[in-house]
C-alpha positions as a Markdown table, in Angstrom:
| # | Residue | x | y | z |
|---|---|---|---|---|
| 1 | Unk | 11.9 | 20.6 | 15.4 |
| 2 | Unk | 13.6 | 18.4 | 17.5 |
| 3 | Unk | 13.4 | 20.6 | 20.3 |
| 4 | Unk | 10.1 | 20.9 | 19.9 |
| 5 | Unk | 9.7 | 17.1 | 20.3 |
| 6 | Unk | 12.1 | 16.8 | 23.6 |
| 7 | Unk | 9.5 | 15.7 | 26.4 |
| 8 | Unk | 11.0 | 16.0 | 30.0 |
| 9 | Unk | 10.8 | 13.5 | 32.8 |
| 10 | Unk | 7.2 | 14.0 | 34.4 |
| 11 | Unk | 6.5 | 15.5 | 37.7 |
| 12 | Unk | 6.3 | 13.5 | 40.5 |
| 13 | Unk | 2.7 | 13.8 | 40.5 |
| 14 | Unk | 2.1 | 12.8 | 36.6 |
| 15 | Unk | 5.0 | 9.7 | 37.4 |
| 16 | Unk | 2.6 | 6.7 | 36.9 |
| 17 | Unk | 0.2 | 6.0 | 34.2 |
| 18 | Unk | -3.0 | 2.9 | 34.2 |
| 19 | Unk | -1.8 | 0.0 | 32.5 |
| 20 | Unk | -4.4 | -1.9 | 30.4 |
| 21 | Unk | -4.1 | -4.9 | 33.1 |
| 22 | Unk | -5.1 | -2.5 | 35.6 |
| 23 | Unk | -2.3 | -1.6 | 37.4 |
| 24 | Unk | -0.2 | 1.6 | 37.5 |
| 25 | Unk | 2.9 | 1.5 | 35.5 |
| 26 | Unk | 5.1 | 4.0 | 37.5 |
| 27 | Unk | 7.7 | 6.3 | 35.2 |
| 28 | Unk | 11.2 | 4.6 | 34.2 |
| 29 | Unk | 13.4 | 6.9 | 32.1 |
| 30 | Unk | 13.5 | 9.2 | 28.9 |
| 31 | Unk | 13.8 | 7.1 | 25.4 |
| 32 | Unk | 14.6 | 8.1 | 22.4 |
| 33 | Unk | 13.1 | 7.6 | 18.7 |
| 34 | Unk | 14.0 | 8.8 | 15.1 |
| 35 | Unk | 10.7 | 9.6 | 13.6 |
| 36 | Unk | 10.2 | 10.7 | 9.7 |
| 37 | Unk | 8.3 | 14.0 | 9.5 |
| 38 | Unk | 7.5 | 15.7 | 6.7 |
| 39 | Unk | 10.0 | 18.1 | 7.0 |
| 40 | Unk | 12.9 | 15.3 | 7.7 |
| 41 | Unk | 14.2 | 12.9 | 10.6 |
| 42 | Unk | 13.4 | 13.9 | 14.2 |
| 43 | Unk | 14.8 | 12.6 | 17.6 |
| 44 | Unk | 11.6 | 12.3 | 19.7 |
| 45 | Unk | 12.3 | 12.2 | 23.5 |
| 46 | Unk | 9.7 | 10.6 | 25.5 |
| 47 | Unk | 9.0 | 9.0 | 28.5 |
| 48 | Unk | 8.9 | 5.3 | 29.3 |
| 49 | Unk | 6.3 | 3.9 | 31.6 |
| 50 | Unk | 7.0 | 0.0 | 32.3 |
| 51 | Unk | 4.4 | -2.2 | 34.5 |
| 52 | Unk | 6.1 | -4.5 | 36.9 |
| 53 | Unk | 3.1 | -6.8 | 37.2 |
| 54 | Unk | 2.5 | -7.5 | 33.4 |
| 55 | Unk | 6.1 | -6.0 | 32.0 |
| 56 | Unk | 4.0 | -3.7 | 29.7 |
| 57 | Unk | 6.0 | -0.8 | 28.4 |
| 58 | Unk | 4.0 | 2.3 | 27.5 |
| 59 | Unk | 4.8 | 5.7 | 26.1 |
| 60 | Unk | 2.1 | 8.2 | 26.4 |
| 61 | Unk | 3.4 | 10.6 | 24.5 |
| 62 | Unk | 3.4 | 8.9 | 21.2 |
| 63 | Unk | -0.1 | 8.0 | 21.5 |
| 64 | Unk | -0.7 | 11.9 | 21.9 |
| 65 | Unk | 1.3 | 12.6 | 18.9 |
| 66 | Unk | -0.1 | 9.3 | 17.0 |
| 67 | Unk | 3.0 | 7.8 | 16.4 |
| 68 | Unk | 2.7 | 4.7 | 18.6 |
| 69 | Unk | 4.7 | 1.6 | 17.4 |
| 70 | Unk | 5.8 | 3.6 | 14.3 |
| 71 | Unk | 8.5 | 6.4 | 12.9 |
| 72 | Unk | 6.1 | 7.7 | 10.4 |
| 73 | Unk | 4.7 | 11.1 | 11.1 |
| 74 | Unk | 0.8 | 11.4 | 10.2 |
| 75 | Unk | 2.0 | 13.6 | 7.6 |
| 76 | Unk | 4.5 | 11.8 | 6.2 |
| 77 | Unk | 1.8 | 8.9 | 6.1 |
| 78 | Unk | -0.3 | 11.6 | 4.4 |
| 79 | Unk | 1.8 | 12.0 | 1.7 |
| 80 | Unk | 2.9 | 9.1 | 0.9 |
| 81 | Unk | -0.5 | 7.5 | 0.8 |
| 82 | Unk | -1.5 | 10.1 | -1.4 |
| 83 | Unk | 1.6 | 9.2 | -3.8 |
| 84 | Unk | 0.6 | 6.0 | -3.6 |
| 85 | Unk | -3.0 | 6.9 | -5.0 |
| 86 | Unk | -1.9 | 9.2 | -7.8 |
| 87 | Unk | 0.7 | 6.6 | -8.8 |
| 88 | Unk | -1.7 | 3.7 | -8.5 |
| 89 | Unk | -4.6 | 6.0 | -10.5 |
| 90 | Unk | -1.7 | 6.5 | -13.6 |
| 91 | Unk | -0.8 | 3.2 | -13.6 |
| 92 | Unk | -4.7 | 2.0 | -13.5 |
| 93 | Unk | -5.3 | 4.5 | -16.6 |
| 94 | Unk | -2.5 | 3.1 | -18.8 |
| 95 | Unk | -3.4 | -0.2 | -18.4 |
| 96 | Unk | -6.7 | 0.4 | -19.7 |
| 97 | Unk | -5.9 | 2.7 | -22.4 |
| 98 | Unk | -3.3 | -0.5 | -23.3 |
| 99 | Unk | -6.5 | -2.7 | -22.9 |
| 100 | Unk | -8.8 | -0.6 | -24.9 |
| 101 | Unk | -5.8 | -0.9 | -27.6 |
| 102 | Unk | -6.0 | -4.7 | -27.8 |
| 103 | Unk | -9.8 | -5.1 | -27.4 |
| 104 | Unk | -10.0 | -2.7 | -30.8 |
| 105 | Unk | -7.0 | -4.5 | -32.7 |
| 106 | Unk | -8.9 | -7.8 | -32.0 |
| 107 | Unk | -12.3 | -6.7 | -33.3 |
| 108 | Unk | -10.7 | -5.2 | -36.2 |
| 109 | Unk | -9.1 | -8.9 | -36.9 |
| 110 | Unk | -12.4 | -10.7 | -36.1 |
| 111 | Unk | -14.4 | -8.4 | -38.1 |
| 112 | Unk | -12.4 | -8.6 | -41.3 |
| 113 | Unk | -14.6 | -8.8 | -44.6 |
| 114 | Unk | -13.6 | -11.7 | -46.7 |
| 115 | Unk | -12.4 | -11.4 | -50.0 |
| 116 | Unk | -13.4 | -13.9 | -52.7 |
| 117 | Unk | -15.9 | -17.0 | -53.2 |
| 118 | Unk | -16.5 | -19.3 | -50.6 |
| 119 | Unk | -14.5 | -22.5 | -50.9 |
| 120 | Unk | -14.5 | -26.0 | -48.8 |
| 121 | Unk | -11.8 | -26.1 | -46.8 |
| 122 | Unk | -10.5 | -30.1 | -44.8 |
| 123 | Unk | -8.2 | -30.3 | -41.8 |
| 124 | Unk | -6.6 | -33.4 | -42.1 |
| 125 | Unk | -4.4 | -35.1 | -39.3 |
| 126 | Unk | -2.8 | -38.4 | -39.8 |
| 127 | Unk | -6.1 | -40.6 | -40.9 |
| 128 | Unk | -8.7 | -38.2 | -39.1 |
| 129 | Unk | -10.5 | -35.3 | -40.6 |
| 130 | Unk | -10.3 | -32.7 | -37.6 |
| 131 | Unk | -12.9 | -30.4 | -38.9 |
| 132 | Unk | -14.7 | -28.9 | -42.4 |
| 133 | Unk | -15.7 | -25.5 | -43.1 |
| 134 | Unk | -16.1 | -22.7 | -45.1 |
| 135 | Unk | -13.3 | -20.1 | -45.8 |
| 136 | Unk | -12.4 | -17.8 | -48.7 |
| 137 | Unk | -10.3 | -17.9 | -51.8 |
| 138 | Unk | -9.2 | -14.1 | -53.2 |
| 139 | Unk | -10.2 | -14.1 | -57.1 |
């Protein structure tokens, strides 16, 4: 694969590319990059393209093979995005199975039918009634 991905120096024809600033960015040398791809790590060769008026480096050949200012391979990106869904979609589903869970062992609490007669019931704190109400006393 690597061979595959070896890029040789450009013709003399093909030795300057347009910078965005406008000027051409003549040819400098042959770089080298490890780049993930789905079937492993690759050594990408590629030509360097440097502007002298702006100092912009370029390399052309990674925009062609979309891997500018990254060693990801679209595939690899693929993939692991995808993971990343799946993952994130099983995760998602537990925690709302978990939810359901709670939300039904709460409404089975609140929902309770008491047992008994109805008796008075007084919080007291200190000097100060807090609140009365009803409750239940099993008989």
């Amino acid at each position: 694969m690597t061979k595959l991905l070896e890029f040789p120096a450009p013709a003399h024809s093909q030795r300057t590319v347009a910078c965005p600033c406008g000027q051409p960015a003549p040819y400098r040398e042959l770089r080298s990059k490890p780049v993930l791809t789905a079937v492993g790590q690759v050594q990408v060769s590629h030509p360097y393209y440097l502007c002298p008026h702006c100092h912009t480096g370029q390399f052309p050949v990674d925009v062609e093979l979309d891997i500018e200012r990254t060693e990801f391979s679209p595939g690899v990106l693929e993939v692991t995005t995808k993971s990343v869904e799946r993952t994130a979609e099983a995760i998602g589903g537990d925690v709302a199975q978990q939810e359901q869970q709670q939300i039904q062992r709460a409404v089975q609490l609140d929902l309770a039918n008491p047992i008994g007669q109805p008796v008075p019931i007084l919080k007291v704190q200190g000097s100060y009634i807090l609140y009365f109400t009803w409750g239940t006393s099993a008989s």
